[in-house]
Each structure stands twice: as structure tokens, then as C-alpha cells.
N, C-alpha and C positions, 0 to 999 in steps of 0.2 A: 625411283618409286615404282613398285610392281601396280600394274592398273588393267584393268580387267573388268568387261560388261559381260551381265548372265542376266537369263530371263528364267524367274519362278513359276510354272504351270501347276493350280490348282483344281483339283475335279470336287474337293468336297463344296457345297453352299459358302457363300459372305453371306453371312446377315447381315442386314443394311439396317441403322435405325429410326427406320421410316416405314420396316416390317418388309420389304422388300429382299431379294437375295441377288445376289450374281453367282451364275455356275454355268462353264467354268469359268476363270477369273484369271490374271497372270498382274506379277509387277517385273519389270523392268530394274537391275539397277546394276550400281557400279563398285566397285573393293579399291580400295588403295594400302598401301601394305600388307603386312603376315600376320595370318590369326594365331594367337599364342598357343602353345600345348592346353595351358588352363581355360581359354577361350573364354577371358576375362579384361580382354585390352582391347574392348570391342566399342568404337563411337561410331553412332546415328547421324548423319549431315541430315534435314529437311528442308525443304525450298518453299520458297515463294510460287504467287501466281503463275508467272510464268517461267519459271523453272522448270530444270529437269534434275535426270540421276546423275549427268553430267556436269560434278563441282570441281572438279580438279585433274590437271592434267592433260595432257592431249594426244593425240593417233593421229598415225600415216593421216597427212590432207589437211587435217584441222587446217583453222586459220588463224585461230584462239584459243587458249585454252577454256575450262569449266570456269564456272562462273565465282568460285568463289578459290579457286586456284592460289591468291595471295596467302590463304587460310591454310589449306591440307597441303601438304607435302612433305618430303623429306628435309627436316629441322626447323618446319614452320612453325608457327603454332598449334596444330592441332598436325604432330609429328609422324607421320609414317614412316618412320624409324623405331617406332614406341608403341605404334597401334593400329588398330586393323580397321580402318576406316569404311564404312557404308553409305553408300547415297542413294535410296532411292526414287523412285520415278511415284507419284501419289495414283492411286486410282482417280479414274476421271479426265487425267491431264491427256496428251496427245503423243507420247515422243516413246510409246512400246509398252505399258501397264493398260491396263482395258479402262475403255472407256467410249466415248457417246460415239465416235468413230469405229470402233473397233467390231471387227465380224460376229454377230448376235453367237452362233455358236462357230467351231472353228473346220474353215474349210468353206464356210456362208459366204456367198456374194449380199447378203444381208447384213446391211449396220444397223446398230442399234437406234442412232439418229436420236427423234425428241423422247423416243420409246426405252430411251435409258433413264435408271432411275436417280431420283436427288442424293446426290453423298455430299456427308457431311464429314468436319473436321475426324469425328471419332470414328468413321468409319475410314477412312485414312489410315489413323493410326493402329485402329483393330488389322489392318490389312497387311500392315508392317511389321506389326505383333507376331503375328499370322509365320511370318517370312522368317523373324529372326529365332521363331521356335521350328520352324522346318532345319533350322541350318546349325540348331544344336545351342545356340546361343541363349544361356539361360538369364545373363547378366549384362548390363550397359556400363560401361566406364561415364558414357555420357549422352545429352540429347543435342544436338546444337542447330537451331531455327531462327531465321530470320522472318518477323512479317505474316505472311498464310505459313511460313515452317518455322518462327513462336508459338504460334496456336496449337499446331503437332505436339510440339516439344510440351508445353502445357498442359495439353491432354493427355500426353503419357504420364507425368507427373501425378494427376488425379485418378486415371484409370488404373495405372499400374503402379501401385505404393510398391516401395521397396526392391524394385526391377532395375531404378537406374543410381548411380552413385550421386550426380551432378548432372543439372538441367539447366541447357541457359536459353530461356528464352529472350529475342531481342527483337526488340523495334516493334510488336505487339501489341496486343489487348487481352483482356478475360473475358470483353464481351463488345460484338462489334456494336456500336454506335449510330442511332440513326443518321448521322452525317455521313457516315461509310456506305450508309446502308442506301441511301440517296446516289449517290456517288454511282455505285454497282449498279443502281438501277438505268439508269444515265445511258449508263455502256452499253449495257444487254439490249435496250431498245436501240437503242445506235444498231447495232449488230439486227435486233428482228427486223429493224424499219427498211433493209438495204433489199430491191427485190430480189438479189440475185443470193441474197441467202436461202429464197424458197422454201422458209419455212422447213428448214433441216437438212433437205433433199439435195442441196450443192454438190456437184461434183469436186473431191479436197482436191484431185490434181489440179484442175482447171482454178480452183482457187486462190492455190499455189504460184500459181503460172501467172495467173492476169491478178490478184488479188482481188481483194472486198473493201469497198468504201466505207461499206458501215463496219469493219473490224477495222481499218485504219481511223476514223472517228472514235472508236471506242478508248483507243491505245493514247491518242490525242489527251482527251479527256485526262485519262490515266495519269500523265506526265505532269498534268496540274495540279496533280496531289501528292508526285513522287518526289518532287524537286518544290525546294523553297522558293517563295516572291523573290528573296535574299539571292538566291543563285542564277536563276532567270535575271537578273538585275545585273549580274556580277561577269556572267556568259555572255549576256548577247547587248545590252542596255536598250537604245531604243535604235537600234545599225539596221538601214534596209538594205535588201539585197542590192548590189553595183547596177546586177543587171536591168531591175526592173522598176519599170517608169515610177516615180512618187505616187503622179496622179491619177494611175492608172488601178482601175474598182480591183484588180485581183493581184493589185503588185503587193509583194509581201516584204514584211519585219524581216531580218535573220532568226528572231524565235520563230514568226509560221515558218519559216524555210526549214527549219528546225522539227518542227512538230509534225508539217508533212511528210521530212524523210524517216521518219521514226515511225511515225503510221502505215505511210505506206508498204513500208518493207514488212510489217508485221506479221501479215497474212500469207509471206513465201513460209514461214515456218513454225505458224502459232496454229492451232484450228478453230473456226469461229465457237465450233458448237462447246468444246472443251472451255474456252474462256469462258464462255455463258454457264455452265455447270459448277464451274471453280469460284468463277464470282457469286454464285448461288450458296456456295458452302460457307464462304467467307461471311456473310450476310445473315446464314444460319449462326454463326459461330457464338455460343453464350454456355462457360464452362459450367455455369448452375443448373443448365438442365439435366431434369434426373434428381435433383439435392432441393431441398425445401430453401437452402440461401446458396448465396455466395461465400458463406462462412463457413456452410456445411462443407460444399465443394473443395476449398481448400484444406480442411481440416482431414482428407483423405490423403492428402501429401505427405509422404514420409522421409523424401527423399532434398536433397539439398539444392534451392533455385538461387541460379546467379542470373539475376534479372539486369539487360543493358538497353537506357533507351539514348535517345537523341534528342539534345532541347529542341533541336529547328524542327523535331519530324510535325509535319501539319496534315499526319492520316493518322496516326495510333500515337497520341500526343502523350508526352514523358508523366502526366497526371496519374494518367490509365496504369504505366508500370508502377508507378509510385503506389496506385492504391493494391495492387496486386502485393507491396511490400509489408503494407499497414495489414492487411489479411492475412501473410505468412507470421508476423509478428504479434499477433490473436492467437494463432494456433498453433506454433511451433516452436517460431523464433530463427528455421534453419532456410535462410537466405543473406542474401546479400545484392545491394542495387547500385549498379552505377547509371549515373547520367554524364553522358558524353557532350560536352561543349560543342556545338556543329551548327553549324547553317546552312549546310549542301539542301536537307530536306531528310523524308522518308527513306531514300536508297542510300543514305550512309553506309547503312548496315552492307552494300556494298559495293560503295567506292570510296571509304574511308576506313577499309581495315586497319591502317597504321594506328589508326585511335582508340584501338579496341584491342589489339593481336593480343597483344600484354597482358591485360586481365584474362581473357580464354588460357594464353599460356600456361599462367600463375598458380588460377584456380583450377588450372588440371593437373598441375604437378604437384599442388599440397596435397 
């Protein structure tokens, strides 16, 4: 599998829509196989929260491959033998696309810090948009989003009718939920409450280096909503660690041993300020705005959703895709929805690609 990272530089404005601009601007991402002569066998990968451009594949060093690696590659499911695959990096996030870290303009010892502006799902996707008409691509074979990259893959759906052939959003919503929206707020303050956040001003190497307490709290949290009761149950039950005393105030479960090593490592390669931004967007996320309904909003889709959720997910619960289906079937009738049997929780979408490859396959090859 041919694989390759490049970096897009933009000098004209992003309109933000919040009225806001970023100039200049850049995103980050990554290619997996050959773009056609006709430059029509072109699929979209989008990520989640803490994702990157980095889905599949790996370089000199790695230790892992991309995070959704079981998915793209050569004679996987979404085959780089067959297509020209794209992953990129969202505006906002931390791992090389501009954002709340990134130099105010370039060659700045000035970051942007809290003085970066609110992006939202569609400004994401305008920014991507953005990209794949720089690079001549006029057409999408497909959109494929998990989670915050459902949401993407959604918004291109609305935004840009007749641009993509096949849309699948999974493990998602059409509008986040004040339970989500609870949730995100949780984190962020976990994250402002920490002093050594400073109120933006952290030095990221040193953050890197020693981490942050309130960004390992935040990721804690996170894991309570990413993974089912069901699997928590089924991992660890109720097993304390060998080492440490019963009776002792700070001796812990194998789940806290669990939660802490997962927190604290957070902060070698996540940036506080980016997660507070991205959970901000998520939060924003309601495909109706702009559209006097939800009806209206969908009734701009022209293009084909293969919506997939997961019975166990307990953040963007299988109802949510379900009603996203009862709205395409008002106004088009051009989808199709599966629900996946699962109790792992929310990150099915990935660490249970065998439950899923199939249909992505299927419905990319009719």
C-alpha cells in the first residue's frame, strides 16, 4: 500500500461560522493508494475526537499502525488496490492542521492559545472541501466517519448534495444531546480546573513531558462513556490490583488501574487546549442549523447514507441513527441502516471492525 503524509498551505481566509476567519490556515493528511486518471476513486476517512490523518498503515518507528488500519488497505475493505484513499487531520485538533496551538501566523513564537476561534463540525468539513478542490477532486466515491467523523461525514451529506456517491455515517448523531453535552462539559472543566493548565498559557513540551492531571481526569471520564457497563464488567469485574493493600484509601480496582493508565498517558500526545476546542464542536453539533427543521436539513441530501450504529453504544445511542433513518425515508427514501449486535460500548466502531467490514465492503462495491 503506497502511503504518504503532505501538508495543504492556505493563504486565502476560512470563514468560520461564527463569522470569524483563519488566514493562513493548513491541514495535514494522509493518501493510501493511486488516484485514478478519471480522479473518481477517491474516499474520505474522518476521525473522531481524538484522532488524526493517521488511519492506516505505518512508517519507519511506528509501533502501531493508524487507527482504523483493520479498515483501509490493500484488499481490505475499503481497498487500496481499488481507491485512492484520504485521511485528514480536522482543523482544531493538534497532530499538524492549525489550530489552538499552532503559530498565530507563520514563523510566530505566538500561539493562538484561548484567542483561537470556536470551529465547528461545518467548518471542518468546509476546510476539507476546501482541500479536495485544491487537489482537482471534483467527486467522492465515499465519506466514511466514525463518532465526531459521523458528524463530518453528515455534514457533507447536507452541505454538499450530489458531491459524494455513498455516505456512511457510524456510531453518531444529527444532534448532540444534552447528556453529551453534560458529559463535554465535565471534561473541559476537569482540564480548566488543573493549575498547571494556566489558563492556555502551558508550556505543550513540558506537558508532554510531565503531563496534566486535569487532561488525564478528563480522558477518565471519557472512557465512561466510551466502553459499556457490559464490558467494564466483562474486563476487569470487581479484581484489585495484587499489589495494593484492600484497606488501603488509595488502593485501587484493576478498572482504576485501568483508567489511570489510560489518563495519564493522555497528555504525552493529545493537547489540553485542542481537546477543549473539539469537545466544544461536538457540543455545537445540530445538523438543523441554518434549516427552519430537521426535515428541511435532511431534505438537502441527495446522495446515498448507509447509516451503522451499535445497540451497546451508551453516547450516540442506536435511536439517534434510527431517527436519522425515519427522516431520510420522508424525504428521499436513499439509505440504508444497520444496527450492529455489540456490547463492547461506543468505540465498537473501533475495535470491532470484523462486525462491520462487510457491509462497508458490500455497499462499496454495488
Amino acid at each position: 500500500m503506497k502511503l504518504e503524509t503532505k501538508i495543504a498551505k492556505f493563504t486565502k481566509p476560512l470563514y468560520l461560522e461564527s463569522g470569524r476567519i483563519l488566514e493562513p490556515w493548513q491541514i495535514i493528511y494522509e493518501t493510501y493508494g493511486e488516484l485514478n486518471e478519471n480522479r473518481d476513486n477517491v474516499i474520505l476517512i474522518t476521525h473522531a475526537l481524538s484522532g488524526s490523518h493517521h488511519a492506516a498503515g505505518m512508517y519507519e518507528g511506528d509501533r502501531k499502525p493508524g487507527w482504523w488500519d483493520g479498515l483501509i488497505g490493500d484488499g481490505k475493505a475499503i481497498d487500496t488496490t481499488k481507491y485512492f484513499v484520504i485521511a485528514t487531520n480536522v482543523i482544531g485538533s493538534c497532530f499538524g492542521s492549525t489550530g489552538p496551538i499552532s503559530p498565530v501566523y507563520p514563523g510566530s513564537s505566538e500561539r493562538y492559545r484561548l484567542k483561537f476561534p470556536v470551529i465547528t463540525i461545518k467548518d471542518m468539513v468546509k476546510a476539507q472541501k476546501i482541500l479536495l478542490d485544491s487537489l482537482g477532486i471534483k467527486h467522492l466515491k465515499s465519506v466514511i466517519g466514525g463518532s465526531m467523523g459521523g458528524m463530518q461525514a453528515l455534514r457533507f451529506a447536507v452541505d454538499y448534495p450530489g458531491f459524494i456517491e455513498k455516505i456512511f455515517p457510524i456510531a453518531t448523531t444529527y444532534q448532540t444531546r444534552p447528556y453529551v453535552i453534560a458529559i463535554n462539559k465535565a471534561m473541559i472543566e476537569a482540564v480548566r480546573s488543573d493549575c498547571e493548565f494556566k489558563n492556555g498559557n502551558y508550556d505543550p513540551k513540558e506537558i508532554r513531558k510531565r503531563g496534566l492531571k486535569g487532561l488525564a481526569a478528563a480522558r477518565m471520564i471519557g472512557y465512561l462513556n466510551y466502553i459499556s457497563p457490559v464490558t467494564f464488567d466483562k474486563k476487569f469485574g470487581r479484581d484489585y490490583v495484587k499489589t495494593d493493600g484492600m484497606f488501603e484509601l488509595f488502593g485501587r480496582f484493576q478498572v482504576e488501574s485501568y483508567l489511570e493508565y489510560n489518563g495519564s498517558n493522555f497528555p504525552k500526545w493529545f493537547d489540553p487546549l485542542s481537546y477543549i476546542y473539539l469537545l466544544k464542536a461536538i457540543s455545537l453539533f445540530d445538523i438543523s442549523r441554518g434549516f427552519t427543521s430537521l426535515k428541511e436539513a435532511f431534505s438537502q441530501i441527495k446522495d446515498k447514507l448507509v447509516l451503522i450504529s451499535f445497540s451497546g453504544d451508551t453516547l450516540f445511542f442506536p435511536e439517534e441513527m434510527r431517527e436519522i433513518k425515519k427522516y431520510m425515508d420522508e424525504v428521499n427514501g436513499k439509505s440504508e441502516y444497520y444496527e450492529i449486535k455489540s456490547d463492547y460500548g461506543h468505540d465498537s466502531f473501533l475495535v470491532e471492525i470484523d462486525k462491520f467490514e462487510d457491509i462497508i465492503k458490500n455497499e462499496l462495491n454495488n
